[in-house]
C-alpha positions as CSV (number, residue, x, y, z in Angstrom):
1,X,91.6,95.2,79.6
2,X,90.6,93.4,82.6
3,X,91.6,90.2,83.7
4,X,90.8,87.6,86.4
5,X,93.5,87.6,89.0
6,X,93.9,84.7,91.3
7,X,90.3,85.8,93.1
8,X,90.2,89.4,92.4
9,X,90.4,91.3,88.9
10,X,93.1,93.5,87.6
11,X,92.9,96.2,85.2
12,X,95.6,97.2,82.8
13,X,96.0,99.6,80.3
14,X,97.7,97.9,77.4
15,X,98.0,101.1,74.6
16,X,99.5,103.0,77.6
17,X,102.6,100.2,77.8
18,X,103.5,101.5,73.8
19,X,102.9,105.0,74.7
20,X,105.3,105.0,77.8
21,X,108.2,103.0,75.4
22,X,108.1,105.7,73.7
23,X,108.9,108.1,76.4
24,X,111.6,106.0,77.9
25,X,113.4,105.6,74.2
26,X,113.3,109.4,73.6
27,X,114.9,109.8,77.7
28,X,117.3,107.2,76.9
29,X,118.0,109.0,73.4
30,X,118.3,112.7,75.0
31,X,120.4,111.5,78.1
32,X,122.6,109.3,76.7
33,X,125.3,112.3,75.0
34,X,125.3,113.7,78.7
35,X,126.1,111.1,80.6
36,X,128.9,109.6,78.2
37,X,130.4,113.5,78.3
38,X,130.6,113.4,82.3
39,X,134.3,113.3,84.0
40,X,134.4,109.5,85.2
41,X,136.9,110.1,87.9
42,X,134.8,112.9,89.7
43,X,131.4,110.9,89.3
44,X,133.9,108.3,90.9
45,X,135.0,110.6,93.7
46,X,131.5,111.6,94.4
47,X,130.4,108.2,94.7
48,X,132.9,107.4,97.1
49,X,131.7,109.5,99.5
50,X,128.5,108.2,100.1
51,X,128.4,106.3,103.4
52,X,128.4,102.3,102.2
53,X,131.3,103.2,99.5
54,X,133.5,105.2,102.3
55,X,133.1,101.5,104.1
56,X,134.3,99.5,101.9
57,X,137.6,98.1,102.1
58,X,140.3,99.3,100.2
59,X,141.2,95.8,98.1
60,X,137.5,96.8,96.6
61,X,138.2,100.2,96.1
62,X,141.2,98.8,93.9
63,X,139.1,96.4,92.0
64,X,136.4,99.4,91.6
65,X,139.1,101.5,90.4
66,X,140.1,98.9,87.4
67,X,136.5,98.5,86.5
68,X,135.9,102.0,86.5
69,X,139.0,102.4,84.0
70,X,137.6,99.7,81.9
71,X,134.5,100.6,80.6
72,X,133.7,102.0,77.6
73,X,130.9,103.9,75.9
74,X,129.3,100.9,75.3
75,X,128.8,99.8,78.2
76,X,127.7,102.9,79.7
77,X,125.8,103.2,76.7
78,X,123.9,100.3,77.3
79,X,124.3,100.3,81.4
80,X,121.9,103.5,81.1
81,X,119.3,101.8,78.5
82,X,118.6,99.1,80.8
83,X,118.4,101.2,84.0
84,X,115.8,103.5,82.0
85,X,114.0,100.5,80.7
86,X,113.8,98.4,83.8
87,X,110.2,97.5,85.3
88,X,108.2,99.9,83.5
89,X,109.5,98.9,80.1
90,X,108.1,95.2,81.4
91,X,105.1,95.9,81.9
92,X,102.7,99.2,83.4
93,X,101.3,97.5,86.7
94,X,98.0,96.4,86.5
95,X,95.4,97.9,89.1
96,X,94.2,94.9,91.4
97,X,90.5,95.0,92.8
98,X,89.6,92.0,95.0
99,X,86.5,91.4,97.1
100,X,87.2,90.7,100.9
101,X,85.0,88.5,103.0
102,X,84.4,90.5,106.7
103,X,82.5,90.3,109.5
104,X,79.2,92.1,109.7
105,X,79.5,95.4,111.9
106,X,76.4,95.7,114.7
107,X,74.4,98.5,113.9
108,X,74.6,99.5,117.2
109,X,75.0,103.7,116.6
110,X,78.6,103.0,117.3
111,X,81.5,104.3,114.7
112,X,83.5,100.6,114.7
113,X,87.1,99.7,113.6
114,X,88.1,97.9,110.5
115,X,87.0,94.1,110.6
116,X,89.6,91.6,109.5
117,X,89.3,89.8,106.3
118,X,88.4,86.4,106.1
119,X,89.6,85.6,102.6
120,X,88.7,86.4,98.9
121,X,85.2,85.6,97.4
122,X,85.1,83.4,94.0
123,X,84.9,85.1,90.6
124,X,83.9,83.5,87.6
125,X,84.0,85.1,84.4
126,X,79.8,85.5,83.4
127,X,80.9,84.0,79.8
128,X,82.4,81.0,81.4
129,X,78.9,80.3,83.1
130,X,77.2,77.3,82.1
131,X,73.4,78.3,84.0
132,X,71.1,80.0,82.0
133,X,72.3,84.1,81.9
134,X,69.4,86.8,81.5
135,X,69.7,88.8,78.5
136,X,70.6,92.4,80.5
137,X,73.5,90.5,82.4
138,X,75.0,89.3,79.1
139,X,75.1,92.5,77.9
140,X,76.9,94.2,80.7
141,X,79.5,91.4,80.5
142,X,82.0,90.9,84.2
143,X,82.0,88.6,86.3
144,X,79.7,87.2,89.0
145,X,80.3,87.1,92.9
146,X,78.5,84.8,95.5
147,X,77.4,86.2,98.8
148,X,74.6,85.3,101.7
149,X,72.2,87.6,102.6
150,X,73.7,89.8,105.3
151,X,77.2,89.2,104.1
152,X,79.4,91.4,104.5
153,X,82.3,92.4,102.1
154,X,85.5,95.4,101.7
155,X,86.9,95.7,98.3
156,X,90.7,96.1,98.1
157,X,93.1,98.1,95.8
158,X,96.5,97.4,94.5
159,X,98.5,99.2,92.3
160,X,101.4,101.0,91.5
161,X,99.9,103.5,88.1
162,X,97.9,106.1,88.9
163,X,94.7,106.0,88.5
164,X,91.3,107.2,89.5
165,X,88.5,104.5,90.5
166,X,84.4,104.8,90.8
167,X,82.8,102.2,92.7
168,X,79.3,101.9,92.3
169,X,76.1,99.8,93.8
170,X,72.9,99.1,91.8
171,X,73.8,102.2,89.6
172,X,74.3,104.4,93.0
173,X,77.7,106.2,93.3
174,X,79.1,104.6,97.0
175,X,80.7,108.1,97.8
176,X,78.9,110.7,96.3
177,X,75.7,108.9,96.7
178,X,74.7,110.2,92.6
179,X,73.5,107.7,90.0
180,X,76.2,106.6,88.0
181,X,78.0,108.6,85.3
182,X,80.5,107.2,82.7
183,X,83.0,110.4,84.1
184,X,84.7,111.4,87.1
185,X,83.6,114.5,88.9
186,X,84.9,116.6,91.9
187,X,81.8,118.6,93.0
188,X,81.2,116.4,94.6
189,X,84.5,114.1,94.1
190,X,83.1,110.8,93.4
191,X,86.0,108.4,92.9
192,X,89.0,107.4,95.0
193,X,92.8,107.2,94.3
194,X,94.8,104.5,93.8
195,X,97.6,104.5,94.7
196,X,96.4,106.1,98.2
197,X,93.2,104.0,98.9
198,X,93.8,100.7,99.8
199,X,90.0,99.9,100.7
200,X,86.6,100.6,101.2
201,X,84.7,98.9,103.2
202,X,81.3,100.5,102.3
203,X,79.0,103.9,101.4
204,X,80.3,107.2,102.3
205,X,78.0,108.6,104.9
206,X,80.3,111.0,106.7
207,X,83.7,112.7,106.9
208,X,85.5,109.7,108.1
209,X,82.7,107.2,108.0
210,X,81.1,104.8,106.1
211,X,78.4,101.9,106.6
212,X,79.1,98.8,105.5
213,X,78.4,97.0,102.1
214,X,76.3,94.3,103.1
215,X,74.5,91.8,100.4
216,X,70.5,92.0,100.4
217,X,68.2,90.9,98.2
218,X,66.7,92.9,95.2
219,X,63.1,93.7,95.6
220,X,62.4,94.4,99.4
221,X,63.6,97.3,99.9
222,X,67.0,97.3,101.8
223,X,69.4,97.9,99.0
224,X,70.7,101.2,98.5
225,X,69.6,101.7,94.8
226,X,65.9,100.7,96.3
227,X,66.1,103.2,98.5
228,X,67.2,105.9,96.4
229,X,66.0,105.1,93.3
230,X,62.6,102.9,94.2
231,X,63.6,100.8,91.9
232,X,65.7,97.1,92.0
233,X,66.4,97.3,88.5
234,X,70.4,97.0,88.9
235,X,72.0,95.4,91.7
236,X,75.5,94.2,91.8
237,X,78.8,96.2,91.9
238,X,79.8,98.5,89.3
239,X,83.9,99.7,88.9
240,X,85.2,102.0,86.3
241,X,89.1,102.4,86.6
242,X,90.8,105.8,84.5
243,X,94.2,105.8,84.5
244,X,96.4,108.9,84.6
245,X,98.0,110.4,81.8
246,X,100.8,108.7,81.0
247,X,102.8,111.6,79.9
248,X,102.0,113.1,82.9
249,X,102.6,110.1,84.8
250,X,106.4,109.8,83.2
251,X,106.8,113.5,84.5
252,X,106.0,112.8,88.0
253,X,106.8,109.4,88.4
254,X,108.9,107.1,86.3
255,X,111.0,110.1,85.4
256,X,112.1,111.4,89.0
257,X,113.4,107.8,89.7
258,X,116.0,107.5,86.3
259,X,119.5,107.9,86.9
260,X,119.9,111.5,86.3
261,X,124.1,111.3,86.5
262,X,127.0,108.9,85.9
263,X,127.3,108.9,89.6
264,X,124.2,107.3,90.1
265,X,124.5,104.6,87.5
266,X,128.1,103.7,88.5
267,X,127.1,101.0,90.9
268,X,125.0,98.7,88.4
269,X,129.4,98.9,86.6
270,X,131.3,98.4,89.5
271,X,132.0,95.1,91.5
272,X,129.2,94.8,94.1
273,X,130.3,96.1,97.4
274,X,131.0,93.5,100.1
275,X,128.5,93.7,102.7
276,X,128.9,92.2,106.6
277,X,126.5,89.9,107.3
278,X,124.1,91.2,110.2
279,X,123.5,88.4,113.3
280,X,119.9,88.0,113.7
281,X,118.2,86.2,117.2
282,X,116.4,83.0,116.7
283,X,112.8,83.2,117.5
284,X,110.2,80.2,117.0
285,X,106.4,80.1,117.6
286,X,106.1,83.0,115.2
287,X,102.5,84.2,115.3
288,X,100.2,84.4,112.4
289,X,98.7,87.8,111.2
290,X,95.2,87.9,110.2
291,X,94.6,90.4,107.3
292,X,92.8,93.8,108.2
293,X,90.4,94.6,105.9
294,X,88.6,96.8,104.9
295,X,66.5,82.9,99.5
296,X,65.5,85.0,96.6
297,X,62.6,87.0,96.4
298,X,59.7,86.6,93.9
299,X,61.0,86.7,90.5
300,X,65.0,88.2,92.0
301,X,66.3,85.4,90.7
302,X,68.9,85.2,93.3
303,X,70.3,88.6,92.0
304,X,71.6,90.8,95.1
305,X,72.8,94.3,95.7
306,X,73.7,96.3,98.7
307,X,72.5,97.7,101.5
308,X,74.1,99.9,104.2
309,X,75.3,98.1,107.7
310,X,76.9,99.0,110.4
311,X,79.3,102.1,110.6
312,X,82.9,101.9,110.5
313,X,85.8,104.2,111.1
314,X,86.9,105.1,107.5
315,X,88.5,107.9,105.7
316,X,88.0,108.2,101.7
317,X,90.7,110.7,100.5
318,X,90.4,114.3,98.9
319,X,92.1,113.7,95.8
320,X,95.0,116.6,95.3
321,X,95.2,116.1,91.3
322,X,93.1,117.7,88.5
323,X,90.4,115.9,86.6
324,X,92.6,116.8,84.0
325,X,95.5,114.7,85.0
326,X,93.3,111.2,84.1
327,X,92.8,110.1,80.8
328,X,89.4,109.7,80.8
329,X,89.1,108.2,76.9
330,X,90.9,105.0,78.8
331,X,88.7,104.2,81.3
332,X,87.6,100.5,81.5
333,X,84.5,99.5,83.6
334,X,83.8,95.9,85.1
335,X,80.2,94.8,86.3
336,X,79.9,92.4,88.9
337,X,76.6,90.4,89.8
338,X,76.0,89.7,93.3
339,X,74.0,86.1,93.6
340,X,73.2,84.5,96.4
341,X,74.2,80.7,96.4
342,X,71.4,78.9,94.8
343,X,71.8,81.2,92.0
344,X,76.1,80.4,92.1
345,X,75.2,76.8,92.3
346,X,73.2,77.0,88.9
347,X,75.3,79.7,87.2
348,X,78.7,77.5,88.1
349,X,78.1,74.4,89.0
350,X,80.0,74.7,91.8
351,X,79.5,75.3,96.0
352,X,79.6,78.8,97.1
353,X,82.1,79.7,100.4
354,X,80.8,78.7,103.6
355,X,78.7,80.9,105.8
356,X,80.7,83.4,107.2
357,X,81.7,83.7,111.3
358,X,79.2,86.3,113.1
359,X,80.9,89.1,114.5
360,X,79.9,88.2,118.1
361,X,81.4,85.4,117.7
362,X,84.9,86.7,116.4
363,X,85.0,89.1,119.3
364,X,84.6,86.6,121.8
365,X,87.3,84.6,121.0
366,X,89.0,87.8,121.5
367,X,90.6,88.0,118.2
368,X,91.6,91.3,116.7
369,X,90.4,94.6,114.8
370,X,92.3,97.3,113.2
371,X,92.2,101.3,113.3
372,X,94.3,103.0,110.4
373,X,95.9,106.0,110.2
374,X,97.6,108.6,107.6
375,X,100.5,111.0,108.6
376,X,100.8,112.8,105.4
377,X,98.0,115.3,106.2
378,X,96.0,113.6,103.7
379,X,92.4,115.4,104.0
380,X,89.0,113.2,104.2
381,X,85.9,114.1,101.4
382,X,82.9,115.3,103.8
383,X,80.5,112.3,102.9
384,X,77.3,111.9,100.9
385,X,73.8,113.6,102.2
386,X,72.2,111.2,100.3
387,X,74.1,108.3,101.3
388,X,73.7,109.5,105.3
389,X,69.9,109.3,104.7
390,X,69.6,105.7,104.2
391,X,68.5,103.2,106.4
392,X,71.1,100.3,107.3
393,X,69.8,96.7,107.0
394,X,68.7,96.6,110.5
395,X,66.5,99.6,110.3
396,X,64.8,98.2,107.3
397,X,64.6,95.0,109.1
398,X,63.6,96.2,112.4
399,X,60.5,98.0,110.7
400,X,59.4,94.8,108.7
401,X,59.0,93.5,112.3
402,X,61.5,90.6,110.7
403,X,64.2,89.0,112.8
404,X,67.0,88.6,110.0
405,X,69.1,90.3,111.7
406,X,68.0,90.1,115.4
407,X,71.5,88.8,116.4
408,X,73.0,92.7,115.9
409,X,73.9,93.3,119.2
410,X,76.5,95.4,120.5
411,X,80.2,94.1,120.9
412,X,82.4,94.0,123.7
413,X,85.2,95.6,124.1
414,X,87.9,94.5,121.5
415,X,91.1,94.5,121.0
416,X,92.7,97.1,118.6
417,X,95.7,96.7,116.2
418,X,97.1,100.1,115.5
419,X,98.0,100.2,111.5
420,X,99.9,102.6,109.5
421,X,100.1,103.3,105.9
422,X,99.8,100.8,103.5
423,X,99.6,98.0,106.4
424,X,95.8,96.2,105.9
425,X,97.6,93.8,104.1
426,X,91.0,84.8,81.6
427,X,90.1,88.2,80.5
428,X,87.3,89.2,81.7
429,X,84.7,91.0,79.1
430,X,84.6,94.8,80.4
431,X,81.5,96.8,81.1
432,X,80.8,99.7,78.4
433,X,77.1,100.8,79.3
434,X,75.1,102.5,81.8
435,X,74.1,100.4,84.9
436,X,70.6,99.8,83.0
């Protein structure tokens, strides 16, 4: 099931939710006898130990003491039913996909760092249109996106399931660089993992590089799919999410996190313990934190897809898993059409973004960019050979002798933010078919 969230789309799984009940009954069912046959004073004694506890004072130990000597089966019984059940019982969180407005990277030769985001673009479910649809777009079903020609975007990804995302372009794979297949596949690996991968900012040209997703018309010649394919027969973005296993996702996730002993669950029975109050400094003029990220030809019809910009200093991660491990009977796939804003305007009714800000001018104003880094040892896929082969925007620009995008010039030096992990801070009709 896919759903529009706020500006971006999130995928859930809803057969998994009954599937993963399950589990957590049959856990609550097995562990129940054992925790009810522990000793409570020693799971008391042991709890004690543990640093806040020894703190407390002793009118709370007392007071613990009488609790402890009060409950009953029951309320174990039922203390350890709601622990188990808690948030995953609730709900198994969705995977969030938005689209990120950026700044267009110079394709100068240089390897650049992240661009900031400059908010969300608008999505607007393709069956809520009110403009007149082509026949092939109804039948792929998403939603549609707005973007100028040599706009720049990042896609972003939230989520706390598992799961095992392919992100195409005009039917062309972004990191293996293959036409699109319904499947995942490792050789090469041609999705990313969430959670893991909180971006991508473009095409995967290189261990540790991309070039940058950057909207072009269909028809001449600068989108990827054109280039690869000869063909501008597609366009727009393509996403198909699988999701894990959800046995095997109780195993190694939900499962390691249960209360395993009485000890444990003793502090959701006892009086909570009394904590001092820490004295903070009063600071004012706090100040703001920008978000890291990540006309039509002849007969286009303001359709768009994308081309390869600028490079950009990017890691897309090996995944450690087996295809196995994803159940790939789940998977749910979104299409998203690209228009440029004539094509918004008379799909929607409604005024696309403003232009964005040039990248010159961001880095004059001496505002900043980001650099990201893992310390888990987390290994980089080597890049696509077809993907390094294309030619950016500019290239395809510079040889048409046209001066779309003679404003690339190198930036100055800019200033750096240093980011660590996890730090770049209606239902929507899914996509079944082939890109076609």
């Amino acid at each position: 099931m896919i759903d529009l969230d706020g500006a971006g789309l999130a995928f859930s799984f809803p057969p998994l939710q009954a599937r993963l009940d399950a589990l957590l009954e049959a856990h609550i069912a097995h562990g129940r006898q054992a925790l009810l046959a522990e000793p409570r004073d020693a799971a008391f004694g042991r709890l004690m130990t543990r640093y806040i506890y020894s703190q407390a004072p002793q009118d709370w130990r007392d007071r613990a003491l009488v609790a402890l000597r009060a409950l009953t089966d029951a309320h174990i019984a039922e203390a350890f039913a709601q622990a188990v059940r808690g948030h995953w019982s609730a709900t198994v969180p969705p995977l969030e996909v938005g689209f990120q407005r950026t700044l267009r990277i110079p394709d100068d030769g240089k390897d650049h760092p992240l661009p900031p985001g400059l908010g969300s673009f608008p999505l607007k479910h393709l069956d809520a249109c009110t403009g007149a649809i082509p026949e092939n777009w109804k039948a792929r079903g998403g939603v549609v996106l707005p973007m100028y020609q040599g706009e720049a975007l990042w896609v972003s990804f939230h989520g706390g399931y598992i799961c095992a995302l392919k992100l195409g372009a005009g039917g062309i794979n972004a990191i293996s660089g293959e036409p699109w297949r319904r499947g995942l596949s490792r050789q090469p690996q041609d999705y990313c993992v969430i959670p893991g991968q909180s971006w991508l900012d473009g095409f995967c040209v290189g261990k540790g590089v991309i070039r940058q997703f950057v909207a072009m018309p269909l028809g001449e010649g600068y989108t990827a799919e054109e280039q690869v394919t000869g063909r501008a027969r597609v366009g727009g973005v393509q996403l198909r999410v699988f999701p894990m296993r959800i046995e095997l996702f109780f195993t190694k996730v939900v499962e390691p996190v249960l209360p395993r002993s009485l000890e444990e669950l003793l502090p959701s029975l006892l009086p909570p313990v009394p904590m001092p109050m820490p004295s903070y400094g009063v600071t004012t003029g706090a100040m703001p934190m920008m978000a890291p990220c990540a006309a039509a030809p002849p007969g286009g019809g303001g359709a768009m897809g994308l081309g390869a910009g600028g490079k950009i200093r990017q890691e897309i991660y090996t995944d450690t898993k087996q295809l196995g491990d994803y159940d790939l009977e789940a998977g749910v796939g979104c299409f998203v059409h690209v228009v440029n804003s004539q094509r918004w305007r008379a799909l929607t009714g409604t005024d696309p973004p403003q232009p964005p800000v040039t990248a010159q001018t961001y880095a004059q104003h001496r505002l900043p960019w980001f650099d990201y880094y893992r310390d888990d040892g987390a290994a980089a896929v080597g890049g696509s050979g077809v993907l390094a082969k294309l030619k950016s925007v500019f290239q395809v620009a510079r040889e048409k002798q046209s001066s779309v995008f003679a404003e690339d010039a190198s930036l100055p030096d800019v200033p750096v933010v240093h980011l660590g992990p996890g730090d770049r801070p209606g239902s929507v009709r899914g996509w079944r078919g082939d890109p076609g």
